[in-house]
C-alpha positions in Angstrom: 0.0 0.0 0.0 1.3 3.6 -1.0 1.8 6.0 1.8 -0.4 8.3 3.0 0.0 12.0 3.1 -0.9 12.7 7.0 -3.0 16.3 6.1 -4.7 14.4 3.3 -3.5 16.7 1.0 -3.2 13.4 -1.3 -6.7 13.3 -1.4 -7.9 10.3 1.0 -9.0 10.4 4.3 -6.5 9.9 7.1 -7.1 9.4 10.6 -4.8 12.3 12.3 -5.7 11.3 16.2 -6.6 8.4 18.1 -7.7 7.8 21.8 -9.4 5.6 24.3 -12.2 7.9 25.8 -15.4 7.0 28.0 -18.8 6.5 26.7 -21.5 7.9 28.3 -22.4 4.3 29.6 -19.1 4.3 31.5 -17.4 1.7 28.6 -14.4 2.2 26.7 -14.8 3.5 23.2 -12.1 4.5 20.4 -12.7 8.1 19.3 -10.3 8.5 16.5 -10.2 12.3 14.7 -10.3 11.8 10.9 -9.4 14.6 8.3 -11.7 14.4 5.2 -10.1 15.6 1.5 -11.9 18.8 2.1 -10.1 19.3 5.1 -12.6 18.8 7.7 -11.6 17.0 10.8 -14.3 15.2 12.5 -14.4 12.3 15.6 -15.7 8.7 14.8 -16.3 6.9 17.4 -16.4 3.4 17.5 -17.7 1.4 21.1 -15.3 -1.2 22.6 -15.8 -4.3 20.0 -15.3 -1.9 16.8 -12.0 -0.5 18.4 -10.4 -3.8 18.7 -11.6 -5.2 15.1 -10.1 -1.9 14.1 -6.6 -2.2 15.6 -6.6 -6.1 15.0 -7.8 -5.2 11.4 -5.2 -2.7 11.0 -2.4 -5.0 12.8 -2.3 -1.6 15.1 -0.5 -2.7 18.7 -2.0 0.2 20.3 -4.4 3.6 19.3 -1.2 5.8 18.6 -0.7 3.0 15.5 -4.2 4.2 13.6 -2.6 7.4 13.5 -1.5 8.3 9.7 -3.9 5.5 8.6 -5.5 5.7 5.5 -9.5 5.9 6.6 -10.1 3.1 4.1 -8.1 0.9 6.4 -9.9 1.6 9.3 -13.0 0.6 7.5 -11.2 -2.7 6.4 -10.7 -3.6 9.8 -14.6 -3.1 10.8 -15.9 -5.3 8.1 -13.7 -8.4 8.9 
């Protein structure tokens, strides 16, 4: 796979942060920040089950991993 501009400049979505945060039911969740081709960052967040097919998915060995990630990747690694 071709490398990924990390601003997107390249024209593909890239995830630019990634972080364990609380849900409002008290469980882990995976809020990663992902900057769009027109430039627009915006959180996804994925619960506790998601996260982990993500990072197994993406062969990530922890959140700081994702980061630089194409955003098609991260979709890979939902739909395994």
């Amino acid at each position: 796979m071709s490398p990924v501009a990390p601003d997107g400049s390249d024209g593909e979505a890239v995830v630019v942060a990634a972080e364990v945060s609380a849900g409002h039911d008290g469980e882990a969740e995976l809020t990663l920040s992902v900057r769009f081709e027109n430039g627009v960052v915006a959180p996804v967040v994925l619960d506790a089950e998601a996260g982990f097919d993500v990072l197994a998915g993406c062969r990530a060995a922890g959140v700081g991993d994702l980061v630089g990630r194409p955003w098609r990747q991260v979709i890979a690694g939902l739909s395994r």
